[in-house]
RODO-2510 file (C-alpha; in nm, 4 decimals, decimal comma):
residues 75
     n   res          X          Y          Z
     1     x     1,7983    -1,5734     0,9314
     2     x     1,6398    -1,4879     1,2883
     3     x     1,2935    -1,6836     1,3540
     4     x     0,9987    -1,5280     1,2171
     5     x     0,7436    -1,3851     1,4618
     6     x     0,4030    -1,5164     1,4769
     7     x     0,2799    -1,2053     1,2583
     8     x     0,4922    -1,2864     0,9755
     9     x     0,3910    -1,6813     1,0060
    10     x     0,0148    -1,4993     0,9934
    11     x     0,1181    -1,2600     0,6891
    12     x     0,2799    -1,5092     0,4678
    13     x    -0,0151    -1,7329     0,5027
    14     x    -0,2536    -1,4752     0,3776
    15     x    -0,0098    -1,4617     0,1093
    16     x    -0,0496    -1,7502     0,0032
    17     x    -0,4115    -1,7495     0,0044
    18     x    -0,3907    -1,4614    -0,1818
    19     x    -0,1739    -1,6292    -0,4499
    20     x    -0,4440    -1,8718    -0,4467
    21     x    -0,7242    -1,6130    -0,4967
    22     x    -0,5685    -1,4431    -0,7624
    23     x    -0,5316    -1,7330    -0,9550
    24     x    -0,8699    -1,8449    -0,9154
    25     x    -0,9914    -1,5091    -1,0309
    26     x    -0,7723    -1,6082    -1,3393
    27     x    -0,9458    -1,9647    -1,3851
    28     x    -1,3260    -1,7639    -1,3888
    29     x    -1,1977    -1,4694    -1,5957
    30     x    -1,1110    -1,7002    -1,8160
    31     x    -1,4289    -1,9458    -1,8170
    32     x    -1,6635    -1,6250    -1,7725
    33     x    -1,4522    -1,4311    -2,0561
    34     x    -1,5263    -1,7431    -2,3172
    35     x    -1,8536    -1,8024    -2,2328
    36     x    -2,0097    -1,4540    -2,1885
    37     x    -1,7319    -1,2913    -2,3925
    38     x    -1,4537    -1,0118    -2,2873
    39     x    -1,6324    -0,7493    -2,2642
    40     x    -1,8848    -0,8616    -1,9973
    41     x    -1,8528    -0,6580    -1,6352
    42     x    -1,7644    -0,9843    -1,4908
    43     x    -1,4425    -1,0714    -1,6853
    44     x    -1,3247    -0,7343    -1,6322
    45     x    -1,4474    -0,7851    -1,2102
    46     x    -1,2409    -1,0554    -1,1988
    47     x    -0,9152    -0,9529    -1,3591
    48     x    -0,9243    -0,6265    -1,1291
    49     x    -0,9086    -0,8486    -0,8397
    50     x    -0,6418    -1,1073    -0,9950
    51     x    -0,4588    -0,7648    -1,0104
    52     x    -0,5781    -0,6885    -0,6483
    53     x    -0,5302    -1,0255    -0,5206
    54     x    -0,1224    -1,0663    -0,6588
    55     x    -0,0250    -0,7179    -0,5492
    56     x    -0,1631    -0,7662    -0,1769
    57     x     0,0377    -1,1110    -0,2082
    58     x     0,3724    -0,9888    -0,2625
    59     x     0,3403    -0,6982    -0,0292
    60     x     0,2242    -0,9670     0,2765
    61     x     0,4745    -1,2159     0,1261
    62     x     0,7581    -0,9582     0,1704
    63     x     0,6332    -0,8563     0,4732
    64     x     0,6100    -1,2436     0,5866
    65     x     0,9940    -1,3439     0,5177
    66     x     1,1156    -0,9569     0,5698
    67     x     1,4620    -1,0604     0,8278
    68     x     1,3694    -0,7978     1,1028
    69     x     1,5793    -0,7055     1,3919
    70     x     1,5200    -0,7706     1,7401
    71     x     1,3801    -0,4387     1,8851
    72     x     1,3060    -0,5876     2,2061
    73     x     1,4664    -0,2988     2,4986
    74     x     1,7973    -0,4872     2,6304
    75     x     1,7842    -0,5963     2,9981
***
């Protein structure tokens, strides 16, 4: 695999903070959902954005390891 370009260093870390996110939003839909029960705005705030935060993951995660070719004009 060719070195990975500063961007994609940049986009896989967001992934991962967005792994992280997401599964935060999981630990407070769950706390929020048993203490306030399911059908409070907030549980279902949070598990939009656990969906929110996993799907941007994946797309910057692909993005991050994606083995792009050089496109640089040759000399």
């Amino acid at each position: 695999m060719k070195t990975q370009t500063r961007l994609q260093k940049v986009s896989f870390f967001f992934a991962i903070l967005s792994y992280i996110g997401g599964l935060a939003c999981v630990f407070g839909a769950f706390y929020i959902g048993h203490t306030l029960g399911r059908d409070d705005p907030w549980t279902a705030s949070l598990m939009a954005a656990v969906v929110f935060f996993v799907g941007a993951g994946i797309v910057l995660h692909v993005m991050g390891k994606a083995d792009l070719p050089d496109l640089s004009l040759p000399d």
